[in-house]
N, C-alpha and C positions, 0 to 999 in steps of 0.2 A: 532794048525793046521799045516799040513806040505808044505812042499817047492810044491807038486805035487797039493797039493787041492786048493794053492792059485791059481798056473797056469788055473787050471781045472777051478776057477769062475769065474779068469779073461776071460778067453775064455767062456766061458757061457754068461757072461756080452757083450763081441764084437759078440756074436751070436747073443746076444737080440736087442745091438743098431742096426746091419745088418738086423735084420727084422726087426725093426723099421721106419728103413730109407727106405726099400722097401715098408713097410702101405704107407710109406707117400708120396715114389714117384710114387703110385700107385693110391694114393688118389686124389694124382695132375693131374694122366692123368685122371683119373674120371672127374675131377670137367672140364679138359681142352676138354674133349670128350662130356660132357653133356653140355658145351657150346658152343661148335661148333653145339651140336644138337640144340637147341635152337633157333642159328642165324640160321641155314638151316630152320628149322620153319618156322619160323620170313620170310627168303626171299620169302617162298611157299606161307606166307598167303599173303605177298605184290601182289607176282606175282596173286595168285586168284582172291584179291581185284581188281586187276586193270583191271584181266578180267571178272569179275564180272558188274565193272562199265560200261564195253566197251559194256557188253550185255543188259546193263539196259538201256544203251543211243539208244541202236538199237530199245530196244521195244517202247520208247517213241516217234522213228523219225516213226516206222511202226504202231504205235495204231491207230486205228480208234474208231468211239464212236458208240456204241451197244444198241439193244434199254434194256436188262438186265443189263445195264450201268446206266441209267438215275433211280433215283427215283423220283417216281411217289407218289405225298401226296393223302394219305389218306382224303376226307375232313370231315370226324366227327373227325378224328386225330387230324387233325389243328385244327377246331377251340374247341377240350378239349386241346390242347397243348397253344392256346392263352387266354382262357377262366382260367384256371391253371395258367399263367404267369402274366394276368393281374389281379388277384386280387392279388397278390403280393405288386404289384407297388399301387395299392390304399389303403393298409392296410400299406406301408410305408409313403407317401403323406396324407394319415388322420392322422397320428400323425404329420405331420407337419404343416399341416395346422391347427389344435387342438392349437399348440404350440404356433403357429404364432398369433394366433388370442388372446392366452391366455398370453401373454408375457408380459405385464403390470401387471398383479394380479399375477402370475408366480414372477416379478422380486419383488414385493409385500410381496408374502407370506413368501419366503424362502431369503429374505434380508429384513426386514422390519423394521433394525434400518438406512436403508442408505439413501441417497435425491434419489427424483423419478431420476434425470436423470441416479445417478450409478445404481440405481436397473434394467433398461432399458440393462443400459450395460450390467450389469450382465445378465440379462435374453436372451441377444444377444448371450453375449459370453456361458452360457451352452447349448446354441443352436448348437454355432461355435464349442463347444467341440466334440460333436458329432461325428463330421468329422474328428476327429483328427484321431479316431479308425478306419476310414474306410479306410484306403490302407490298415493296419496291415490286416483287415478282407478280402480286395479283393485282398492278397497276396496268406495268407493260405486259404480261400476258393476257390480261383482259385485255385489254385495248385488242393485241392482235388475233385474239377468239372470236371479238366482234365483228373485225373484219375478213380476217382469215379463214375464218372456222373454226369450229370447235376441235373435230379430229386431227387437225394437225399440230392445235397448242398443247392437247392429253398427248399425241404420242411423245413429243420434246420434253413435255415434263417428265414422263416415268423413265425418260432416255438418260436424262441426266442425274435423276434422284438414285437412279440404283449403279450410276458408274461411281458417284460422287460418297454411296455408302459402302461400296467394295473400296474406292481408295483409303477409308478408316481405317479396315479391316488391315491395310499392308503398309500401314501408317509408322514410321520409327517413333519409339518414345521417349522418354525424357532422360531415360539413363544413354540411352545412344548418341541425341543430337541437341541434346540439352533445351532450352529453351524455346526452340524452333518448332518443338512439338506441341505443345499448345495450342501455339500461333497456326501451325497448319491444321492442329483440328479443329480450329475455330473457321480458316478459311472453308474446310471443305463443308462444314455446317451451314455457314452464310451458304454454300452454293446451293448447298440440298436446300437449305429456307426458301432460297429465291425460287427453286424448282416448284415445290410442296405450295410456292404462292397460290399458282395457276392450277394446281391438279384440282383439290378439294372442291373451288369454286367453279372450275369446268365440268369437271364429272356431274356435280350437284344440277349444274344446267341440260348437259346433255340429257340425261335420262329425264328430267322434266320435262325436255322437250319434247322428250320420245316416249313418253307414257299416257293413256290415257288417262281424261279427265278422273275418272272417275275410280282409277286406280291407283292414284300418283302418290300416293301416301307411301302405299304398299311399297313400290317399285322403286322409291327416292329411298327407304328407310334401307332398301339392300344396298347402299351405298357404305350406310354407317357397320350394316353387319360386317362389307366386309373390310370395316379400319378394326373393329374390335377382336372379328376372325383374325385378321393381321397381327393384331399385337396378341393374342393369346398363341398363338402358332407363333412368333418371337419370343414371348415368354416360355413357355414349353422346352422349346428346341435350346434355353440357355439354361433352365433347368436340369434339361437332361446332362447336357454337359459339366453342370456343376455336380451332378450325382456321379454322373460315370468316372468323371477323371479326376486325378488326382488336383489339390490345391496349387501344389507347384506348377503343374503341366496349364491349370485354368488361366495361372496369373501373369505364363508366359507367353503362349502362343494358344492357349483354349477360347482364350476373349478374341481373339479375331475370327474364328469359323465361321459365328453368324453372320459375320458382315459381309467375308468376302462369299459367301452362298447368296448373295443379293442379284451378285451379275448376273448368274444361269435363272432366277426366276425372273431378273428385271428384261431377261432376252426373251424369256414365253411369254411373260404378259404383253412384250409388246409387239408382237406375231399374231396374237388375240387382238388387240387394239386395233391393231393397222385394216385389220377385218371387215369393219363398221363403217356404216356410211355415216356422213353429216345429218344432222336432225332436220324434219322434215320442215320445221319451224324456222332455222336457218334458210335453207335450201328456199323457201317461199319468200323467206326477207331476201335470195340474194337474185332471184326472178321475177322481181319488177320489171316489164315491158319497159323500155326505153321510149322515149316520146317519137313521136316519125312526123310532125307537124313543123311546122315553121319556126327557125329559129327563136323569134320573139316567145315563142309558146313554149317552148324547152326551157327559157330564161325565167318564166312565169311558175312552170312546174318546179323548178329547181329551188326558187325564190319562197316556193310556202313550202316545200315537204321533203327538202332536202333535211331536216334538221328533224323533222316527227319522224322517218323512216329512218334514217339513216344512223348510226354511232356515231358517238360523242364524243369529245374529248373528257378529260377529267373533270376539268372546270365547268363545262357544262352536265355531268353526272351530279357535282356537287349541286349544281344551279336549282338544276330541273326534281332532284331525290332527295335533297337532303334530308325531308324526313324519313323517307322511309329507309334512308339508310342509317341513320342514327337508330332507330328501334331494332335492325336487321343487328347491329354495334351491340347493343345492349342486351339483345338474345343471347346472341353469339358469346357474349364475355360471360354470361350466367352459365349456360350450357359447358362450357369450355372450363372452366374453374371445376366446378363439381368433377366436370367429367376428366380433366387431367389429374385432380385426385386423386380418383380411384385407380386411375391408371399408371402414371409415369413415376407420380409423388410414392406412392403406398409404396412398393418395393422399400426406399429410403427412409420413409417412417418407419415401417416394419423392424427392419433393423437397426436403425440409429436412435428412434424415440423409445420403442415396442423392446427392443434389446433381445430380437428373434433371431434366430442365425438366416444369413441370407439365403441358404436354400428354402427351411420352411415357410421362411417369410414371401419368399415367391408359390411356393406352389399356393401356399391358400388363399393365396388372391387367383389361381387359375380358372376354378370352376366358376365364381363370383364373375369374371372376364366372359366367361360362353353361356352361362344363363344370362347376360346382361346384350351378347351378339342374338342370340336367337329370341329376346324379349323386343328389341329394338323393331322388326318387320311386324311383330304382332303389334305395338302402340301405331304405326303407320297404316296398319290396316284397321285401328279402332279410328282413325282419322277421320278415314274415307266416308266413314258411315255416322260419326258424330262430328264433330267439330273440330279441324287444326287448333283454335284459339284456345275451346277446354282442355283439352290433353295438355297445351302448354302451363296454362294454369295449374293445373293439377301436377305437373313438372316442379315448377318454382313453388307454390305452398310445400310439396313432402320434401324439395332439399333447406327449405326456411323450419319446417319441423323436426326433419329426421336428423339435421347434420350434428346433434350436440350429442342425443342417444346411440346413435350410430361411433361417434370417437368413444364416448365412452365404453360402450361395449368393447369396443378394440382395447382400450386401456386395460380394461378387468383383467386380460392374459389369457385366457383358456382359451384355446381353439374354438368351442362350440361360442363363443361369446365374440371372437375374433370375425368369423366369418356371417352372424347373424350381424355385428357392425359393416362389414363390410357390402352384406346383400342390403340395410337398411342404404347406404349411401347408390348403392346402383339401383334404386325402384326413380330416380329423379333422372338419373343417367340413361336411364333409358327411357323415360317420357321425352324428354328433351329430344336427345340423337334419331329418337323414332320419327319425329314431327319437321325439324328444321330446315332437313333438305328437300321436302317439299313447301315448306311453304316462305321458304326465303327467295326462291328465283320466284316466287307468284309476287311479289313484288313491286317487278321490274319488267319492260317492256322487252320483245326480243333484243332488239336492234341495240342496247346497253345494258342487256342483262347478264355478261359474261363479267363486262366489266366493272358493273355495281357491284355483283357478288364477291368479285377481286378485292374489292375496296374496304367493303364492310365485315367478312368474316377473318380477311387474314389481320388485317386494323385490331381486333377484338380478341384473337387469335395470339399476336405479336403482345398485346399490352395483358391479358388477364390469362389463355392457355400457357402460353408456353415460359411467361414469370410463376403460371401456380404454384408448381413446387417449390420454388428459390423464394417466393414469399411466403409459404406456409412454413417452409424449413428454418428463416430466418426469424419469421411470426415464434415458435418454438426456441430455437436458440436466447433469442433476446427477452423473452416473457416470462419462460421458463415453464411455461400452461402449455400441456399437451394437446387441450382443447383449442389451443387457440386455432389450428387449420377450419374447425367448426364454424366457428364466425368471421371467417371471408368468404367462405361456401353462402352463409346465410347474407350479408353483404350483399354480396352479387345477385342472388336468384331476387333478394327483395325489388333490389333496379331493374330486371329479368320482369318481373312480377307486374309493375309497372308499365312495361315495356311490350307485354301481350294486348293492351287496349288499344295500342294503335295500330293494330297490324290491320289488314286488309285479308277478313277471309277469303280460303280460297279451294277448300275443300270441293270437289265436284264442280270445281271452273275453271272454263276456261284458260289460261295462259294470258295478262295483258301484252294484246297486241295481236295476237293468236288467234285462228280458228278454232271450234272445238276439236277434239279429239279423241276417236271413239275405237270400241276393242273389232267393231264386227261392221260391214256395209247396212245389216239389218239393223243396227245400233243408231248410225247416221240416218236412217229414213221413218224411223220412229222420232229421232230429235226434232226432225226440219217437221213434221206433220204434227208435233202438240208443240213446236215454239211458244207457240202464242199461249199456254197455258201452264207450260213448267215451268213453277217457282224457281228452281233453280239457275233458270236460263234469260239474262236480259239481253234482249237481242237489241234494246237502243244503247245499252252498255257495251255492249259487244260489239256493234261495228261505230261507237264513239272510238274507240281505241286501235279501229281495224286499219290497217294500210290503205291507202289510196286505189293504190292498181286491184286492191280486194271490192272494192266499191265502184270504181270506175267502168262499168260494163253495163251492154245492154240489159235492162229491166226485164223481170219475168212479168205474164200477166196481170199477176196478183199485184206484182210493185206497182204494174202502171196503171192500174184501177184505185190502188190508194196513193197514188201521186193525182189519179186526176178525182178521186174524194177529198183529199188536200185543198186540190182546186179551186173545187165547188164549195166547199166552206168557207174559201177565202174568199172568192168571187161576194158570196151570199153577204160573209160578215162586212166588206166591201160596199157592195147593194144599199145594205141597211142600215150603214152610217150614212152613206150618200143621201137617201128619203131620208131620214132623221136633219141631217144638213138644209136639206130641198126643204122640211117643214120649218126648221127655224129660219131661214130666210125669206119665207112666205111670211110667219109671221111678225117680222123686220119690217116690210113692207106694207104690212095693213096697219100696224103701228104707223108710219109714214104718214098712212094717207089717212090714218083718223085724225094725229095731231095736226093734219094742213087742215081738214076740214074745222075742225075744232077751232082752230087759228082764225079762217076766216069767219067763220060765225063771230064769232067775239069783237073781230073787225068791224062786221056790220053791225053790230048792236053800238 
């Protein structure tokens, strides 16, 4: 190679790293140009957002309530919307009460090398397993009720609570497959738990949804009638069979009829179910106009109220509720204690403390079970008309006073003294279950109220329901004080007790989040004409909470004569600081020009 060619490659080589170095200090002004576009972005979309929010605050101080505002129920609507919810709650309440009454030959068949007290436990605690699965179930079924719907998460639950309580019923037991059986009726309890997560806190929403304001006491409390209708109609039906048939016939194949009778009613209720439309509540959260504007404008809408409209995740339920889901906790476990006592627990006190034979021991808890279902709608309709908060109160004092006279009575033995204990314990039982399913979803906004409710009743449900018996039976075993189930009942309502001052009444309101919701068209057109005057109605509270696309429309007259009173107030109060300004800087300036004169006077002297 010659002296010229090397020159020549070396120069070809500093040509190449010269354009090199220009890719690259070009690629830098690139990257330094695309992020200065970026923050300019970035400041446009801030700047829109905040006038976005400046214009969303105006429509909430100018809304007025419209009678195309108000939904108006349907009443064949409601009552297939409570007719569809409530056999839910009785298809999950007759496998409890099936359970409850069968827990002795339950802890019998599938432990039957152990002493009757552990087999008791046992038959407590795969009671108490149950619960274990039901937040995991009222986590993820909430979630998907939020978004799915409500009617599609009730029919799946009552789908699988009543296959999963027919496969009990055709279950081998423990003399057949030895230890397996247990284990699989523990598995199919976890399934019914995880089911049972999602019914209680669905149903509880649906029919809130779908009731009017002003009746929802009433219409929620037929939720609870029919878990108590449920389990008296289970109790009953295992009753009879322990009367009719013989001991041997109970102990071998008598104990599964009830269970497997679950299928053919879990097939009609959910024939009845499928019936029902989505709540109107939903349905209006899931018909928000889409935005039809310019991209940049969809990114702006989405930027503020993707997260106020829209469900949450968990973490953000916890973020946004946590109080009112810890009081909703605390209800819930007061409520739940007392009330599994009377129901799930008694049978097994009856005969293991009380030393009644399990037939009589079940029926005289029967009638105390249907005065306690047809008391439950009556406390729900004294709701409506006094206060959710009192009725609650008055809940938690009579189970903090009655729970000690009430065991006692039971203890005495006589029949008449038996069941005056046992109606004393159901006067709290039925304040409670009358009030809770209305006023626990009034809590919670549509748009996570499926899912809050998920969280906080089976949470409360899993840790003080469904342990009450296995800790009231263990409270006994270990104390050797008959009384002692008394004072966990009094425990709990005391935190209960506590736990009504933070609620958010909700009697004759609204739904947060919600429009109101009236029985008659004539109902809605008397609301929207005394708005401005009925105490019960805050209509800046009201559309604080309302959905965007509910605010976002053209003004009626009235709005835009008090958007332009707004105005003129602001103009005025504007004005008048302005001449207040205009006179102190007038008198700024005569100050000025006294002290120059002043100055020179002094000058000339």
């Amino acid at each position: 190679m010659s002296y010229s060619d090397i020159n020549a490659s070396e120069n070809n080589q500093k040509n190449n790293q010269n354009n090199n170095q220009t890719t690259q200090k070009l690629s830098k002004a690139d990257k330094k140009a695309l992020k200065a576009q970026k923050a300019a972005e970035k400041a446009v979309m801030k700047a829109a957002i905040r006038e976005e929010k400046r214009r969303v605050a105006l429509l909430r101080r100018r809304r007025l309530l419209r009678v195309d505002d108000v939904t108006v129920v349907e009443e064949s609507a409601l009552k297939k919307a409570v007719a569809g919810s409530v056999v839910g709650n009785l298809m999950e309440w007759y496998d409890v009460g099936v359970y409850g009454y069968l827990a002795v030959i339950i802890g019998q068949q599938f432990l039957s090398d152990a002493s009757s007290q552990i087999q008791n436990l046992f038959s407590l605690a795969v009671f108490a397993v149950t619960f274990i699965a039901r937040p995991l179930g009222g986590v993820i079924l909430g979630q998907l009720g939020d978004r799915l719907g409500r009617k599609e998460v009730l029919a799946f639950t009552l789908m699988v609570m009543a296959l999963a309580t027919f496969l009990i019923g055709v279950l081998p037991t423990y003399a057949v497959i030895g230890a397996a059986a247990p284990i699989l009726l523990i598995g199919l309890k976890l399934v019914q738990g995880f089911s049972t997560g999602g019914e209680y806190a669905g149903a509880t929403t649906f029919v809130t949804e779908y009731a009017p304001d002003k009746h929802r006491g009433f219409y929620a409390a037929l939720l609870d009638w029919g878990s108590y209708m449920g389990f008296a109609v289970g109790a009953t039906f295992v009753s009879i069979l322990q009367i009719t048939l013989t001991p041997e016939f109970m102990h071998s194949w008598g104990w599964r009829i009830p269970f497997m009778i679950a299928l053919p009613l879990g097939a009609i209720a959910l024939i009845l179910r499928t019936k029902i439309e989505d709540t109107p509540a939903f349905q209006e959260s899931q018909d928000a106009p889409e935005p039809t504007a310019a991209p940049n404008v969809r990114d702006i809408e989405e930027a503020i109220h993707a997260t106020d409209e829209g469900p949450q995740g968990v973490v953000g339920l916890f973020k946004n509720y946590w109080r009112e889901l810890l009081t909703a906790f605390f209800l819930v476990a007061a409520a739940n204690t007392v009330g599994y006592a009377l129901t799930s627990y008694m049978p097994t006190y009856l005969s293991t403390t009380l030393h009644y034979d399990p037939v009589h021991g079940n029926l005289l808890t029967l009638p105390i079970l249907v005065i306690v279902a047809f008391a439950i709608p009556l406390t729900g309709w004294i709701s409506d008309f006094t206060s959710r908060c009192v009725v609650l109160v008055s809940a938690a004092l009579s189970a903090i006073i009655l729970a000690i006279p009430a065991f006692m009575l039971m203890a005495h033995g006589a029949v008449w003294s038996t069941l005056l204990g046992l109606f004393f314990l159901a006067i709290p039982v039925a304040l409670y279950m009358g009030n809770l399913a209305a006023t626990l979803p009034a809590q919670f906004p549509t748009s996570s109220r499926f899912g809050c409710m998920g969280i906080a009743y089976n949470a409360a449900v899993a840790i003080f329901g469904g342990t009450a018996g296995l800790i009231m039976e263990a409270l006994v075993t270990f104390t050797g004080n008959d009384l002692a189930p008394a004072f966990w009942v009094m425990a709990t309502s005391a935190i209960g007790f506590v736990a009504v001052f933070f609620l958010r009444e909700s009697a004759r309101q609204p739904l947060p989040g919600s429009m109101p919701a009236v029985a008659s068209v004539e109902e809605a057109t008397e609301l929207v004409e005394n708005q401005q005057e009925n105490p019960e109605l805050d209509v800046e509270e009201l559309f604080a909470d309302a959905p965007i696309h509910v605010l976002d429309q053209q003004p009626s007259v009235e709005e835009a004569k008090m958007e332009l009173r707004a105005a003129i107030e602001a103009e005025d109060a504007i004005r008048q600081d302005l001449r207040k300004a205009k006179a102190v800087t007038e008198a700024a300036r005569e100050a000025v020009v006294e002290a120059m004169e002043s100055e020179e006077t002094q000058n000339e002297q």
